[in-house]
N, C-alpha and C positions, 0 to 999 in steps of 0.2 A: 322154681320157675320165677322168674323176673320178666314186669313187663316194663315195656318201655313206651314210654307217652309222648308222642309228637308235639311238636310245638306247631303252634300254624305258622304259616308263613304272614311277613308284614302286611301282603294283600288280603288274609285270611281274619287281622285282629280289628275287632271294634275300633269305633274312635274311642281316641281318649275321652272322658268324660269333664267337661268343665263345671264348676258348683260354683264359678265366678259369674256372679250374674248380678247386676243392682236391682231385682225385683227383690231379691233375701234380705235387702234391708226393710223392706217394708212389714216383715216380721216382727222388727222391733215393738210395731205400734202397739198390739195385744200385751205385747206383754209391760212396756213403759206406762201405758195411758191408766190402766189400773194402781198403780202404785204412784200417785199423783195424790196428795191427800187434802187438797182444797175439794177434790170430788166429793169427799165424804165429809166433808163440815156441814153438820147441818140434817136437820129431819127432815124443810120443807124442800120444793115441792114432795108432796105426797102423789101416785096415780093409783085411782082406786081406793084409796085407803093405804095405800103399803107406801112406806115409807120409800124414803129416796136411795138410803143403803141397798137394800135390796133388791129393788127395781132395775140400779146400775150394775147390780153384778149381773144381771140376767141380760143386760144391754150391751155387759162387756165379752159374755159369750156369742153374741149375737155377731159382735163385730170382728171378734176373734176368727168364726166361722166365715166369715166376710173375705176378711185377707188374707186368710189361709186359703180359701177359693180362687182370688186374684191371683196370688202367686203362684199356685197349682197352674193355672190354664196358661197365664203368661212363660213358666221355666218349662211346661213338658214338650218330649221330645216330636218331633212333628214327621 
């Protein structure tokens, strides 16, 4: 037994999907602004005690979380 599987008709298929969209540049920035190494010259400022290494990485997931949020609301489909 063979079955045979319809194809929909072109009224029947999704739109295409486009993944071109200039908010996915702004993806860049999490991942460019960390690897920037004047950031990390340096112990001072200190917040709290903790030094500045530290503190920025936790401010670089902060911002990463940030524009991954932007560009989630901005590209979804409406």
């Amino acid at each position: 037994m063979s079955t045979t599987e319809e194809t929909p008709s072109p009224s029947e298929q999704p739109p295409a999907r486009s993944d071109r969209n200039h908010w996915y540049w702004l993806l860049l920035v999490p991942i460019v602004v960390p690897l920037l190494p004047m950031l990390y010259n340096g112990s001072d400022p200190t917040l709290w005690g903790i030094p500045r290494f530290y503190w920025l990485q936790l401010l670089f997931v902060v911002l990463s979380v940030g524009v991954t949020l932007v560009v989630y609301r901005q590209t979804r489909g409406r």
